[in-house]
N, C-alpha and C positions, 0 to 999 in steps of 0.2 A: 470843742464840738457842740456843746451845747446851746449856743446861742445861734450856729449854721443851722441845727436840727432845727430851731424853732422857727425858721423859714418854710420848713417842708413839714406839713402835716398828713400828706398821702403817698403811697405809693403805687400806681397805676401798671398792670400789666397787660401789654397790648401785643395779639397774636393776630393771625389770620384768618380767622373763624373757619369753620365746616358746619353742614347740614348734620342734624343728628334722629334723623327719618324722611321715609322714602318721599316723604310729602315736601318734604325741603330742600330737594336737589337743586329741582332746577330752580327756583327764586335765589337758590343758593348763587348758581351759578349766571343765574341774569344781575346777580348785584355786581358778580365777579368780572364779567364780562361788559358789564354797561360800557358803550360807548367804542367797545371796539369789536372791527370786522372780524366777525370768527363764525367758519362754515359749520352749519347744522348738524355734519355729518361729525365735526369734532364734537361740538355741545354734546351731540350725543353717546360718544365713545368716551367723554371723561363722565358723564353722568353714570355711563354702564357701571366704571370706576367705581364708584359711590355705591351703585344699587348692591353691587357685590357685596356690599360689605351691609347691607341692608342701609343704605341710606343713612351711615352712622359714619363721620369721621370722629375717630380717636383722638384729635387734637381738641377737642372742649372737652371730654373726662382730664385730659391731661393737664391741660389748660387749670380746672378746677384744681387738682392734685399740685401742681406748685402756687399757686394761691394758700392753699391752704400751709404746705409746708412754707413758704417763704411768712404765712401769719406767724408760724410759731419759732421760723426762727429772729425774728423780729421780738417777739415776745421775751424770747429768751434771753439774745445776746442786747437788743437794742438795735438802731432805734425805734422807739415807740410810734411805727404810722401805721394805719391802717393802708390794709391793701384790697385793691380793685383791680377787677377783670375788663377790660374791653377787646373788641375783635374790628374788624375793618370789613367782612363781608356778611357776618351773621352774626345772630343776638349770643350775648348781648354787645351790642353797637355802640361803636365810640360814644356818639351821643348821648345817649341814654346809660350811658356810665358816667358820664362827666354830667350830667343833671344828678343822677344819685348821689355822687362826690359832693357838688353844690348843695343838694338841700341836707346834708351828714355835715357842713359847714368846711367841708376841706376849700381851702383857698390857693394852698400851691403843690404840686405834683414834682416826681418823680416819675417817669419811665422806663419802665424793662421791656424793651422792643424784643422777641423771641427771636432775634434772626444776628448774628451772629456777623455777618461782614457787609461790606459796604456795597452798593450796587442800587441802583434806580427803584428795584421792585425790592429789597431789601432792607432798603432806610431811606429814600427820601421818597416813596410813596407814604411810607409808614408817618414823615415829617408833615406830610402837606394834609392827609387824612385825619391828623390829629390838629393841622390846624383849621379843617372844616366842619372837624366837629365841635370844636369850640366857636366858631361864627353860629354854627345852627342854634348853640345852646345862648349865645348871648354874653350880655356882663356877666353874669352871673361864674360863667365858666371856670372853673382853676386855672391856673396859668398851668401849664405843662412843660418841665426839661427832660428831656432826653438823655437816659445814660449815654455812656460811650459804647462802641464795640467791643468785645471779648472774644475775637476770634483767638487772639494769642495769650488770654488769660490764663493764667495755670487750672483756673476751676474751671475752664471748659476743655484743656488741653489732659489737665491728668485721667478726668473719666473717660474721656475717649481712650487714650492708649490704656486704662485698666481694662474699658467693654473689648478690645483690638487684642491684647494680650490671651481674652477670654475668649477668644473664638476663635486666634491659634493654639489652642488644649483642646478644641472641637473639631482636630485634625487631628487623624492618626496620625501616633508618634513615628513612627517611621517614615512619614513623608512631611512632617511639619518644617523642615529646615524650607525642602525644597517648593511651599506653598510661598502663592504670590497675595504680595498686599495689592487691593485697589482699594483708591478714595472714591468718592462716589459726593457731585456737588448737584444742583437743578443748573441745568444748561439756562443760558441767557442769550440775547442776538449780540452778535459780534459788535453791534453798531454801540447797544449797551456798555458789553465789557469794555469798548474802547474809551471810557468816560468816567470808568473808575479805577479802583484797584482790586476788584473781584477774584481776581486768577491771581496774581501776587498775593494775596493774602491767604486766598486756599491751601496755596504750595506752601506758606508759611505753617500754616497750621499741621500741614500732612507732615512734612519734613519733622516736627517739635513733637506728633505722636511715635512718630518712626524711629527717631535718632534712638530713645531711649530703650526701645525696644529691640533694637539690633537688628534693623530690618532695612538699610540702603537701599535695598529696591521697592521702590511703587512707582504706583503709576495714579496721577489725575484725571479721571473720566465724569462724564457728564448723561443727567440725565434726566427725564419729564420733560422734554421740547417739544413746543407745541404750538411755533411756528408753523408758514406753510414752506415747501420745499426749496424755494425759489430764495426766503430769506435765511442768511447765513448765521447758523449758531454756534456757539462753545463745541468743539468737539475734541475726541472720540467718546462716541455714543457709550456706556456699557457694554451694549446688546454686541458692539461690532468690538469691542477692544476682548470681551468673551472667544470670540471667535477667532482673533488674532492669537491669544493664548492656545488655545484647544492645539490651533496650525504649532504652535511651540512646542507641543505636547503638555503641557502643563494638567498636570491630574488636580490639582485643591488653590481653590483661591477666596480669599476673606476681604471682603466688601465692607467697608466702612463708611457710611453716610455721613460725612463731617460736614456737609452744608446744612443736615438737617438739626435740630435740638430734640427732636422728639418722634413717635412713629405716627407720620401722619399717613395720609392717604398712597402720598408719592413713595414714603416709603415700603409701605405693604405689601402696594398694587405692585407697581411698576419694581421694585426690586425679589421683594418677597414671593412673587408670585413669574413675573412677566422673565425677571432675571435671572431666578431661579431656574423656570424651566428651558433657557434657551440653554442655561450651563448643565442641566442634567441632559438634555439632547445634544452636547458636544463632549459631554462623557470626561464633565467640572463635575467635581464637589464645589461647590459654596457655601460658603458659610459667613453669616449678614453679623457685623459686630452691633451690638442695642448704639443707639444714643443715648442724649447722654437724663434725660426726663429731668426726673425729681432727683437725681442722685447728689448726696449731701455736700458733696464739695461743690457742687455748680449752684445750691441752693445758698452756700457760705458766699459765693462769689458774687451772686446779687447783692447779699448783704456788705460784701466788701467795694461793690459799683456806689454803691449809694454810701455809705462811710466815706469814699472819697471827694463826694459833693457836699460834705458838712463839713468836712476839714481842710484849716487853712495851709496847709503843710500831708498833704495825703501822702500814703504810700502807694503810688499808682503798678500792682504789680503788674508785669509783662515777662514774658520768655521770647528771645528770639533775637532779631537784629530790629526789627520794625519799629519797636519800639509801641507805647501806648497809643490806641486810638483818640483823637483829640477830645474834650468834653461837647462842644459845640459845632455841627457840623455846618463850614462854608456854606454860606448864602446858593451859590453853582455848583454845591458836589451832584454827583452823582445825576444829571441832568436826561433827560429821556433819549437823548441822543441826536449823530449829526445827521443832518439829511430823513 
């Protein structure tokens, strides 16, 4: 391993940035949007999004918080790189972390993309962003590889069914058998999903939190679309698969955001708040399982993505039938789609 490590001197973690005051929304959201048709009347309902919370998305504290634990667990176990934050829509920005990298003399990278499965806006936005910020910055740039995906990693798989386990004990015992699981992923356009493995990989993921937990029944729903009506997305919505429940009779049901890594804005608003209240006026409890943040096995399992890019003979683990996501993702995966 020691002469792979001595290839990689950084390890770069790159998320999706958020505003972190009211002053930063909307540039937040014109970086977010550049270039595509989207009505004023949305800009300004995902903006409300944001102000609610004072113009603070939770993903940069977060963001910070596994920086820092992935520093020491680097420190700890090995190996010895230093690690770096960049974002794609807010500071700090690809760019401007690949020039800090560059003058701190890092010359080759590592990437922990925060997103977890394969899909257009998922991982090969996140591919082509990383490589325009290295054009902006020049020779100078670090070369940058890309982990693999971890949707079927055990360190992304076991925290979730620990946080899912813990928020069926936040059902009264007397109805906890008969409480339902839903998964909960960010809806995509149909045109998307048709171009990856987005939805086969979810179910992969929901199924490997599930089995062990003795829970046969879920269900995969979707949500934060924000399409207009006309184009066709991922469905059942939440909001409507809530209401199909309630018609079940179904009194407790626990939400599990397994598309997300962490509590960003989509999860707060749109579950914690919007999803919540539609299931207390159809007379749900719900109850929102965490993701999975800093928690130490998903922090070990960065450490173990990058272990297996230094090693000639890795231990590439996976659960499931799917088997490892590849290290290098095809030149055509995940393409913006047909028509």
């Amino acid at each position: 391993m020691g002469t792979m490590a001595a290839a990689y001197d950084a390890l770069l973690v790159v998320s999706f940035g958020g505003p972190e005051g009211r002053d930063d929304v909307r540039p937040f959201l014109d970086s977010l949007l550049r270039g595509r048709s989207v009505p004023e009347e949305r800009v300004r309902e995902v903006a409300a999004h944001y102000e609610h919370f004072g113009g603070v998305s939770p993903l940069n504290a977060q963001c910070r918080a596994l920086v820092a634990a992935l520093g020491e667990e680097l420190s700890r176990h090995g190996p010895r790189l230093a690690v770096y934050w960049g974002a794609r829509h807010w500071r700090p920005l690809l760019a401007d972390t690949l020039r800090c990298m560059a003058d701190d003399g890092a010359r080759r990278a590592l990437a922990f993309v925060a997103s977890a499965y394969g899909s257009h806006s998922g991982c090969r936005q996140y591919l082509d962003d990383l490589a325009r910020a290295r054009a902006e910055v020049g020779e100078r740039a670090p070369e940058v590889d890309k982990l693999r995906l971890f949707y079927n990693h055990p360190g992304f798989v076991e925290p979730l069914a620990e946080s899912v386990a813990a928020a069926f004990d936040r059902v009264p015992e007397p109805r906890r058998f008969a409480a339902r699981l839903v998964f909960t992923a960010h809806s995509i356009p149909r045109a998307l999903a048709a171009t990856c493995d987005y939805e086969a990989q979810l179910r992969e993921t929901a199924s490997l939190v599930a089995f062990p937990l003795g829970r046969p029944q879920w269900s995969l729903v979707y949500q934060s679309r924000s399409g207009p009506p006309s184009q066709p997305w991922l469905d059942p919505d939440i909001g409507d698969h809530l209401r199909a429940l309630a018609v079940e009779g179904v009194k407790d049901v626990v939400v599990a955001p397994i598309g997300f890594t962490s509590d960003d804005i989509e999860v707060l608003y749109d579950l914690d708040l919007e999803a919540k209240s539609r299931a207390i006026g159809l007379g749900i409890n719900m109850v929102r399982a965490a993701t999975v943040g800093t928690h130490p096995r998903f922090v070990r399992m960065v450490r173990e993505l990058v272990e297996e890019r230094l090693d000639d003979a890795p231990e590439r683990l996976h659960l499931g039938t799917r088997g490892p996501a590849p290290d290098v993702c095809p030149p055509d995966c995940c393409p913006a789609g047909r028509g």
